[in-house]
C-alpha positions as MATLAB code, in Angstrom:
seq = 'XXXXXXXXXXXXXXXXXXXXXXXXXXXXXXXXXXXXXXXXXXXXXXXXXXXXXXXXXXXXXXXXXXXXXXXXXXXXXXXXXXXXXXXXXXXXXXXXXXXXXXXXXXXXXXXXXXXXXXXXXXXXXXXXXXXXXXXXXXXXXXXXXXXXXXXXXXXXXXXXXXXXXXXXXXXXXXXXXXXXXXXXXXXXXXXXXXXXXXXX';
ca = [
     -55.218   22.566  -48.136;
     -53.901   23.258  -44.773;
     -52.494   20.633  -42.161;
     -54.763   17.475  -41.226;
     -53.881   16.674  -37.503;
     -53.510   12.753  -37.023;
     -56.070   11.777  -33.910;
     -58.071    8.748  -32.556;
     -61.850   10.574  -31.623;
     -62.775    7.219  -29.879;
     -59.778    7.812  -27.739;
     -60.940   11.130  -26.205;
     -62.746   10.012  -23.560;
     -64.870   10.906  -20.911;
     -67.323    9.354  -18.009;
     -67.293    8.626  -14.352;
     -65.468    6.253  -11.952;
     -66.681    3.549   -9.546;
     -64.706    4.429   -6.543;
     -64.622    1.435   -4.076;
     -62.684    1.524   -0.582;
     -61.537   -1.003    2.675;
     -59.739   -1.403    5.381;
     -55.845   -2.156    4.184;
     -54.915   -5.010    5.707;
     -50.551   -5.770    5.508;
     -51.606   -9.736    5.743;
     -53.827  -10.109    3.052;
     -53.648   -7.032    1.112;
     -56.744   -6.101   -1.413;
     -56.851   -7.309   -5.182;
     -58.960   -5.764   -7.753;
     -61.717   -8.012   -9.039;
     -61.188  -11.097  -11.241;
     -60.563  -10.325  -15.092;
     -63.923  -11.999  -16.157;
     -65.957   -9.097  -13.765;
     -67.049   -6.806  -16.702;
     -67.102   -2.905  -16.062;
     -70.315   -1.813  -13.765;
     -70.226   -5.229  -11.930;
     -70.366   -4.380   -7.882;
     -66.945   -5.231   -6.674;
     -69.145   -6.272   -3.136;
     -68.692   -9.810   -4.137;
     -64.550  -10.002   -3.581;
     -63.598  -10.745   -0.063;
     -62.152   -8.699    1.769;
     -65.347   -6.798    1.260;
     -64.801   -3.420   -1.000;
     -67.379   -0.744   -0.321;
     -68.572    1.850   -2.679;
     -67.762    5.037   -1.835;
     -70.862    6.560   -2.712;
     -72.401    9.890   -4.690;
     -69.582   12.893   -5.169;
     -69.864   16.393   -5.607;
     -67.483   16.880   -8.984;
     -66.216   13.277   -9.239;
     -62.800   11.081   -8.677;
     -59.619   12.832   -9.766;
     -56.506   10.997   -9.990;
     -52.905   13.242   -9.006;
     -49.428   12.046  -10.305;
     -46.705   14.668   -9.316;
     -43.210   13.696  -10.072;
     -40.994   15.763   -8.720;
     -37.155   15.566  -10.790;
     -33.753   16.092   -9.690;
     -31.365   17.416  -12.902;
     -28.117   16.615  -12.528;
     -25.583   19.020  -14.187;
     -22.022   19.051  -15.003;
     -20.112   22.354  -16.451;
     -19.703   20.646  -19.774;
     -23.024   20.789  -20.664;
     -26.397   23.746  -20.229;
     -28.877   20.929  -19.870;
     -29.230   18.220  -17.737;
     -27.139   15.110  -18.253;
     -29.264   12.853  -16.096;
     -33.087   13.659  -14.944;
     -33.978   11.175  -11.627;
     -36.814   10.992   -9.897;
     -36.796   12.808   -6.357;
     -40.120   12.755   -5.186;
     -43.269   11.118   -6.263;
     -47.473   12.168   -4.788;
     -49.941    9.798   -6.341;
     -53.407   11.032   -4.713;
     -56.836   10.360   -5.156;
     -59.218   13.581   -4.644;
     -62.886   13.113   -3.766;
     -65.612   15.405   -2.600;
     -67.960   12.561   -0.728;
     -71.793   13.592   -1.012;
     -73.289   10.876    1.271;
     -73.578   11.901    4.752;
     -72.945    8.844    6.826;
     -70.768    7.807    9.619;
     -68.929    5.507    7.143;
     -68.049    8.413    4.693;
     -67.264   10.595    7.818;
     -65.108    8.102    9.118;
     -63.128    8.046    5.470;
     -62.805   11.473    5.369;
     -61.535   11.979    9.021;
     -58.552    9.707    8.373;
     -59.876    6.273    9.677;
     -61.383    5.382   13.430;
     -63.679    3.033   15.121;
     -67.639    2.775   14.404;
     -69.086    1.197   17.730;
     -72.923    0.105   17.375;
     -74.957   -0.090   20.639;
     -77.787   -2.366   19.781;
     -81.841   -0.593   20.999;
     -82.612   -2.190   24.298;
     -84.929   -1.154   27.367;
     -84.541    1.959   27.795;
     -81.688    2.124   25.432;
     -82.193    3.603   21.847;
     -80.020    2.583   18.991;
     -76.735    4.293   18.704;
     -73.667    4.843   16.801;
     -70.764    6.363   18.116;
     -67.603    7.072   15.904;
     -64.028    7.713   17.551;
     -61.611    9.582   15.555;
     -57.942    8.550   16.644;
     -54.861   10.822   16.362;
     -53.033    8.954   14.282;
     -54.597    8.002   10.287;
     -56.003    4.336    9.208;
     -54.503    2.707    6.200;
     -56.962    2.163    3.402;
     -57.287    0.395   -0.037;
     -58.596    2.419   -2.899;
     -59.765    0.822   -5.876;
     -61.728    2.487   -9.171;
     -62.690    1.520  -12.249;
     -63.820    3.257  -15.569;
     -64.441    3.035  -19.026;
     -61.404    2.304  -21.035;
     -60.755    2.835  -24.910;
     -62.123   -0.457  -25.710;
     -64.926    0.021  -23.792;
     -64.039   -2.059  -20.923;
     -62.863   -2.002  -17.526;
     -59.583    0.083  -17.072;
     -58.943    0.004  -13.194;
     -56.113    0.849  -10.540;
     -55.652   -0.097   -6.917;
     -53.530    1.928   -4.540;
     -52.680    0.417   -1.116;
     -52.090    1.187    1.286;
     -53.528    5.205    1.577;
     -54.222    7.492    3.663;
     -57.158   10.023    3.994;
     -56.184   13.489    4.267;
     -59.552   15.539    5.083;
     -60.276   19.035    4.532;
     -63.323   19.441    5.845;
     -65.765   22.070    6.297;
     -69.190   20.003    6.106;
     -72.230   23.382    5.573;
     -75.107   22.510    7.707;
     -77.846   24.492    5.369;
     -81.310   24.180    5.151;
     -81.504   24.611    1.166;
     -78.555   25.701    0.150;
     -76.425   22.702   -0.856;
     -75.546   19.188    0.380;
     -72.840   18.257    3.119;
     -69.664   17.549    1.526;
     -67.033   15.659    3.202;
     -63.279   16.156    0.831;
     -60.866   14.417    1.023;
     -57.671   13.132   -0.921;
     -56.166    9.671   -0.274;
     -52.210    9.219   -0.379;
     -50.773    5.970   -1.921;
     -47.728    5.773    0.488;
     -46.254    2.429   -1.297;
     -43.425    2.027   -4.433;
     -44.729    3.008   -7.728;
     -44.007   -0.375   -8.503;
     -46.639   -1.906   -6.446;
     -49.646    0.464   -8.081;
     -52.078   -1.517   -9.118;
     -52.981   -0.361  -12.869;
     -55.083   -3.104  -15.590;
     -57.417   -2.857  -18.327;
     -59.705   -4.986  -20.483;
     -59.021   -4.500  -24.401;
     -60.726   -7.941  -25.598;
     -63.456  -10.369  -24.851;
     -62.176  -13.881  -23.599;
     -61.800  -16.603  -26.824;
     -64.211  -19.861  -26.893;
];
């Protein structure tokens, strides 16, 4: 009989994320929902207001690159001490609604100005793009082990857009990707997950 590998199957997972975004604010920073807000539940209900990023091309992808410094001495071929040099947390994101919302996300942040219909006057939008990029607060959720909510908040990001929208007529969607940068310590990432109903 040859070897048995050990493994949990209900612990390979797979499934989507709820991707949910807003304004950071260094006053009253974002929180992710309540514990008692079961997985699925709109996150529209916490103030400040989150809003759902919307439909994606390939999904949410989560980056962690830590980047080591080895510390040597001539007594020894391997590292004595590994520290941390550099850390990128990202979140990538193709966005697949084509709005002035998700363009704004993707562009790094700027104003939306609305210009009510009047006489002579038809409703408008108009978006301004500044140089520098808007801080954001990125939240997601997904299915955990359990089955619950497993869910991390990064704040405050930025959006770094790459964009290079296709204006077809049946070829494929607009796209608008992007990846936001957590630019806080890794101790102040936001990560939490159900693993049992409340008791009584």
């Amino acid at each position: 009989m040859g070897l048995q590998p050990q493994y949990d199957r209900t612990k390979v997972l797979v499934g989507q994320a709820q991707m949910y975004l807003q304004d950071y604010n260094s006053t009253s920073p974002a929180t992710l929902p309540a514990d008692t807000v079961m997985l699925g539940t709109s996150w529209t209900t916490s103030m400040p207001l989150w809003l759902p990023a919307g439909a994606s091309d390939s999904g949410l992808e989560l980056d962690f690159q830590r980047k080591p410094n080895d510390v040597f001495v001539e007594e020894q071929a391997t590292p004595v001490v590994e520290l941390s040099d550099t850390v990128a947390i990202g979140v990538k994101i193709t966005l697949s609604q084509d709005s002035f919302q998700t363009m704004r996300w993707a562009l790094g942040g700027g104003t939306i100005t609305e210009i009510a219909p009047g006489v002579g006057q038809p409703g408008v939008e108009v978006l301004v793009v500044p140089t520098d990029m808007a801080n954001f607060s990125l939240g997601f959720e997904g299915q955990n082990e359990f089955g619950f909510w497993r869910r991390v908040l990064l704040q405050p990001c930025t959006s770094v857009g790459t964009l290079a929208v296709a204006f077809r007529r049946s070829k494929d969607k607009r796209m608008y990707a992007t990846q936001f940068n957590y630019l806080d310590k890794l101790e102040n990432m936001g990560i939490r997950q159900m693993t049992a109903v409340a008791t009584g």
